[in-house]
N, C-alpha and C positions, 0 to 999 in steps of 0.2 A: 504493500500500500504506500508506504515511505518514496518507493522510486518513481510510482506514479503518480505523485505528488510532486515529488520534483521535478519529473520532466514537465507536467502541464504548467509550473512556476517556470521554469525555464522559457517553455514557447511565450509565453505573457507577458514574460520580460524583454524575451530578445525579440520576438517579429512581432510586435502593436503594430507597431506601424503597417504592416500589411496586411493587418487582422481588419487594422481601420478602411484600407485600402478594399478590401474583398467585400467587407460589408457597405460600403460606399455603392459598389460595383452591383450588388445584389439589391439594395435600396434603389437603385437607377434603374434597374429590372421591372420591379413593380410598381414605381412610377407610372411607367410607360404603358404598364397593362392596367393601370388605371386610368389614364387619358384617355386610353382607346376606346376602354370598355364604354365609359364615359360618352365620348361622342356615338360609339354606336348605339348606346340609349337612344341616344338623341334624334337618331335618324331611323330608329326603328317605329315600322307601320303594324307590328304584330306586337300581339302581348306576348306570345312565347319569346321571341326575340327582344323583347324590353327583359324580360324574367332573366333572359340566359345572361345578357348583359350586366344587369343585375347581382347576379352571382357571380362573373367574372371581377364586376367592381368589390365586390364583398373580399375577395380572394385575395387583390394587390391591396385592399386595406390589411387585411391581416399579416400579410407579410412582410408591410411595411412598419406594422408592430411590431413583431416577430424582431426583425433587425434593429427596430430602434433600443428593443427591450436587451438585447444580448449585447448590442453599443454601451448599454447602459451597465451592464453587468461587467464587462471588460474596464471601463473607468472605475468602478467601484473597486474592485481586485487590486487593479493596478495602485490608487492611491491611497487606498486604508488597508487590504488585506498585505500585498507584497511586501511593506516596511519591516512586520509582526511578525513574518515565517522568517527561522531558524531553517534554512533547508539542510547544512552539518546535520542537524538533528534529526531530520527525517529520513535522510540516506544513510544515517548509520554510518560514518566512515571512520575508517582504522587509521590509528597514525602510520604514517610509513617507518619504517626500518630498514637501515643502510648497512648491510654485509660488509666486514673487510673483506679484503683482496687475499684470495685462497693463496697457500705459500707452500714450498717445495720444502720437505724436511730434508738432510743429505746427511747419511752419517759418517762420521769420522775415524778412520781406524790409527787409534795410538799405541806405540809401543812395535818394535816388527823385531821378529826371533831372530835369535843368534843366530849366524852359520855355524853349522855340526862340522866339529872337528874330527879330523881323522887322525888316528893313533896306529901306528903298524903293531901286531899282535905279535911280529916275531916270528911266528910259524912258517917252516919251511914250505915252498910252492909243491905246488903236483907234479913238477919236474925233476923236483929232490934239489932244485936251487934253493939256499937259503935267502929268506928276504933279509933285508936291511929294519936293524932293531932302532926303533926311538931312540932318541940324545936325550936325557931330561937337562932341565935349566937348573943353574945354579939354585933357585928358591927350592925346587922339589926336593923333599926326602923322601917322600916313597918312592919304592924300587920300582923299573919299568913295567915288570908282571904284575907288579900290588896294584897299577893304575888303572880302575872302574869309573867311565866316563860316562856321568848321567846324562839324557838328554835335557836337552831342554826346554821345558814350558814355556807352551805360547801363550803369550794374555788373548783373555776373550776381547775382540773389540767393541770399543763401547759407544752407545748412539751420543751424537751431541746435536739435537735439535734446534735448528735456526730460529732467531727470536720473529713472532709474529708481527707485521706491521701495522700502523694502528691506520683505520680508512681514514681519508682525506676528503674534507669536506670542501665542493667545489659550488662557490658561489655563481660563477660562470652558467651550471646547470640551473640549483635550485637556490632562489634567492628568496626571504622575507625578512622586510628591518624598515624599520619608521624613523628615516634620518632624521626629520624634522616636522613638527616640534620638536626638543630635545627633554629629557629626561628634568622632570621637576619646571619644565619652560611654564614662564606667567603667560597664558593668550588668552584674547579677547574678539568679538566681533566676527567676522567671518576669516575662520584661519586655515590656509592652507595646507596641505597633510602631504609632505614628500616621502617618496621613499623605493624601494624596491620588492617588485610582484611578479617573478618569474618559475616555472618549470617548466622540465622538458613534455609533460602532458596537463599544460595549461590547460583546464576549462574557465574558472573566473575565481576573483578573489572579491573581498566584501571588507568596508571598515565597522567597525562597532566601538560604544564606549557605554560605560558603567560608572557611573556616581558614586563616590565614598572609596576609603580609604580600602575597603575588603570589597573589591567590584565581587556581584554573585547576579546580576540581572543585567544581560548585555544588550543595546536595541542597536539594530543597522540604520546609519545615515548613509544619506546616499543612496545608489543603486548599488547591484552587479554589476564588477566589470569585467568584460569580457576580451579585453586587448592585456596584453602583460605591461609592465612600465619595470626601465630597467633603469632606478634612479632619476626619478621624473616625479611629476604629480599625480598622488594619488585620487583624491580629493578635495573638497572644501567641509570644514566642519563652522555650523552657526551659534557660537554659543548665547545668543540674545536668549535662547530657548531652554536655555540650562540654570541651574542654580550655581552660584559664586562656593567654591571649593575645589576639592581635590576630585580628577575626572582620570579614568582609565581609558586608553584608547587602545583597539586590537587590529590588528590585519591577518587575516586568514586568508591562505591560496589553496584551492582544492582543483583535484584531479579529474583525467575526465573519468575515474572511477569512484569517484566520490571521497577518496582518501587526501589526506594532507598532511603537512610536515608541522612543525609544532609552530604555535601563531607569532608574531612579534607581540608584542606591548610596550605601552609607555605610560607612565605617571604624567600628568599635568594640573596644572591649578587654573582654575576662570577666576579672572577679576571684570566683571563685566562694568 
């Protein structure tokens, strides 16, 4: 119910103007079949043909009800109902969350085994040649036959896991920040609200503000908008319309899935 709430606030907001246009177009329709019917009243010599007349004029009346009534319904939406819908709320959107960048573990091997030493055992060949017996060095006292040469133990090698990188957040992609006013700024009168409203699945961003020092009740000024501003104007805020204290201001940018990244805010004070 929530999406189909939104989307019909969407069309509301973004094509009026052709809503106005189509209904203009259909209002011009039954004008027409109202004139005609009209004059052919007028020139009709039967009653059945005055009667059928008749009901045709009946018909481009009600249609021109009909249009005037749904004309009607669309400016009401548009200027009481649209201010008061939280659409966030009704599409249920999840903050987004930003993956670091997956990394290559590579492990390291320390430590690398001795070369095994060869020791001649002495023992005469298969030919009845005798070999050539070991020299020991001066350090040895044990006798060349006493000498049992253990091998030796290879270390197990051991993982050394690369340190993770931490993600990088690129304003280039995803931007939301309220340059100006600035943080605790005194404003008054009609003030303008800069800053930056981008992602890579822009659908529109919205400003709102909240009264007192614990905002808990947010209303939208302004409309929807549907172009990004990358360090531009976002809008106008009118405080003639506010009480004199401390005001919260938000910007939120949502996706065209309904999701969004966490809002900017700003503290400010009215001295009207």
């Amino acid at each position: 119910m929530g999406n189909v709430v939104t989307f019909l606030v969407t069309v509301l907001d973004r094509y009026t103007v052709w809503l106005y246009v189509l209904l203009g177009l259909i209002s011009l329709y039954y004008l027409r079949r109202l004139i005609m019917a009209r004059r052919g009243r007028g020139r009709s010599t039967y009653t059945i043909e005055r009667e059928v007349a008749a009901h045709k004029e009946w018909q481009a009346l009600v249609g021109i009800g009909v249009v005037l009534a749904v004309a009607a319904v669309i400016v009401s939406i548009k200027m009481f109902v649209l201010p008061e819908i939280d659409i966030t709320k009704l599409s249920e959107p999840t903050p987004t969350l930003t993956l670091p960048p997956a990394t290559k573990v590579f492990a390291t091997l320390t430590g690398s085994p001795p070369a095994a030493s060869e020791t001649d055992s002495g023992t005469p060949s298969a030919e009845g040649t005798p070999s050539q017996t070991a020299t020991p060095s001066q350090n040895d006292t044990t006798a060349p036959d006493m000498m049992d040469p253990q091998p030796a133990e290879v270390p197990e090698p051991t993982m050394e896991p690369q340190p993770t990188a931490a993600p990088i957040a690129s304003s280039a992609q995803v931007g939301v920040a309220i340059l100006s006013p600035g943080y605790d700024a005194t404003i008054s009168g009609s003030t303008i609200i800069y800053g930056i409203a981008t992602h890579p699945q822009f659908q529109f961003y919205k400003l709102e503000y909240s009264a007192g020092d614990q905002p808990e009740n947010w209303n939208v000024f302004g409309s929807l908008h549907y172009q990004q501003v990358d360090g531009g104007t976002l809008d106008s805020l009118n405080t003639t319309a506010l009480p004199n204290g401390v005001v919260w201001l938000r910007l939120t940018v949502v996706d065209q899935e309904g999701n969004y990244p966490e809002p900017a805010l700003v503290r400010v004070n009215i001295q009207n």
